[in-house]
N, C-alpha and C positions, 0 to 999 in steps of 0.2 A: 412291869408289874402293875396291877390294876390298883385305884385308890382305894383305900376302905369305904365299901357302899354303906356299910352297916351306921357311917358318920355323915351328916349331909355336906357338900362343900361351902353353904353360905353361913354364917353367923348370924344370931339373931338381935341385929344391929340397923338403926336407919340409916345409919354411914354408908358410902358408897363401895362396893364390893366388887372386886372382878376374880374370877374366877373360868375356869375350862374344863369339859370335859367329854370324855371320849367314850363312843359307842362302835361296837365291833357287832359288823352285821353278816352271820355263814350261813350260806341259802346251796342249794343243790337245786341245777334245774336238768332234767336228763343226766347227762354223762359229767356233765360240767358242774365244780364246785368253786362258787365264789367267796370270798370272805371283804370284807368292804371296811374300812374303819371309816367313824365320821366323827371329827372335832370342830367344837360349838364355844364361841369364847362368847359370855356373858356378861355383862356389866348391868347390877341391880342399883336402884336407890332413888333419890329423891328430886322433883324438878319442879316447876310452875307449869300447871298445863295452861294452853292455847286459853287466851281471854280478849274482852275489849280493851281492858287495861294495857296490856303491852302486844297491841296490834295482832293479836291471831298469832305470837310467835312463842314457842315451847322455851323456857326456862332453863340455863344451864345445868346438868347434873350437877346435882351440890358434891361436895368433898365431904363435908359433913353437917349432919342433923343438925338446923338452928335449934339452938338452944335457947328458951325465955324463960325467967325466972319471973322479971314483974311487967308488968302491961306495957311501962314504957320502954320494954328491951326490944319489942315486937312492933310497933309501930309500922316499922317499915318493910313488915312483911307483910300486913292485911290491910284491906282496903275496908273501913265502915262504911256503912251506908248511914245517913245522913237525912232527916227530914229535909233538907236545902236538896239533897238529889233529888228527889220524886222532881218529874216534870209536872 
């Protein structure tokens, strides 16, 4: 039985999600009827993209949304730029 479309499968969450879902595809070409099912497993959420800092290489999926409350929770997430950086 099909899921309820009328519900979307992700949650409106920055936590990591995985979730599947299935497309049934019924075509008639000539004499011949096909029907095809196609399953797509997904995994949304959050990662570090590609930078100079960590060599060009993409960021593990997080498990979940860091969380900062005050400036010093965060530190080790951003990089400041810095008047000593300018060349």
């Amino acid at each position: 039985m099909p899921a309820n479309a009328s519900q979307p499968l992700w949650k409106p969450t920055r936590d990591r999600q995985d979730f599947s879902e299935e497309l049934f595809v019924h075509t008639t070409v000539g004499r011949y009827e096909y029907t095809v099912k196609i399953t797509v497993d997904t995994t949304a959420g959050y990662f570090e993209l590609p930078n100079y800092l960590n060599g060009g290489n993409p960021g593990p999926l997080l498990p979940k949304f860091p969380e900062c409350t005050l400036e010093s929770d965060c530190l080790g997430q951003v990089y400041r730029y810095e008047e000593s950086d300018k060349a």
